[in-house]
C-alpha positions, 0 to 999 in steps of 0.5 A: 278772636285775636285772628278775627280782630288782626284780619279784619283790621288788614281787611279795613286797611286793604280797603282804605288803600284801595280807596285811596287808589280810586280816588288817586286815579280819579284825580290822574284821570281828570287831570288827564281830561284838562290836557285834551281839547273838547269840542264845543257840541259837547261842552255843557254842565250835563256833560261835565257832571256825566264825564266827573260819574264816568272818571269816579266808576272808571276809577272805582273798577280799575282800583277793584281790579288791581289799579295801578298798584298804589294799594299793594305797594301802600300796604306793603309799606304798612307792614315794615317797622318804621325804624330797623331794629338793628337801629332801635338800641343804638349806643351814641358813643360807638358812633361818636357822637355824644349827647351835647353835640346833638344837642348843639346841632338840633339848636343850630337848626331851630328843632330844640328851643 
C-alpha cells in the first residue's frame, strides 16, 4: 500500500512537471509569435483565438513527447536533499565561527530584528 501511495505521489509529481512544461512552452511559443511580423489578411480575433488553440495543442504534445526536458530536469531536482547531509550536523566551531558573530552579521544585514 506504501508502494502504491509513494508511486502515485511520483506519478502526480511526474505530471505536474509535465504541466509545467506545456505551459512553459506555450508562453516560449507566444512570445516567439510576437517577434514575426503577421500579414494584415490574417490578423483578426478568430485568427488570434485559433493561433492561442494551436500554440496550447502544440505545447501539450511537445511536452508528452519529452518537451524540451524542463520536466525530467524539475524531477531530477526534486529527488536531491535540499542541504547534503555532510552539511546537516555541522559544528560551528570547527568552522570558526561562533554563535555571536552570526548573529552579528545576520543583524547587520536586517534578517534578525
Amino acid at each position: 500500500m506504501k508502494a502504491q501511495a509513494v508511486r502515485s505521489e511520483s506519478e502526480a509529481a511526474g505530471g505536474a512537471a509535465e504541466q509545467f512544461e506545456s505551459m512553459f512552452i506555450g508562453l516560449m511559443l507566444k512570445e516567439m509569435r510576437k517577434t514575426v511580423s503577421r500579414s494584415e489578411l490574417l490578423n483578426s480575433q478568430a485568427m488570434d483565438t485559433y493561433q492561442e488553440m494551436f500554440d496550447q495543442q502544440v505545447s501539450l504534445n511537445m511536452s508528452k513527447a519529452g518537451g524540451i526536458g524542463l520536466a525530467k530536469f524539475m524531477m531530477q531536482q526534486g529527488k536531491r536533499p535540499v542541504v547534503p547531509a555532510d552539511l546537516q550536523t555541522i559544528d560551528a566551531t570547527k568552522v570558526g565561527f561562533d554563535i555571536t558573530t552570526a548573529d552579528a552579521l545576520l543583524r547587520r544585514a536586517g534578517a534578525v530584528r
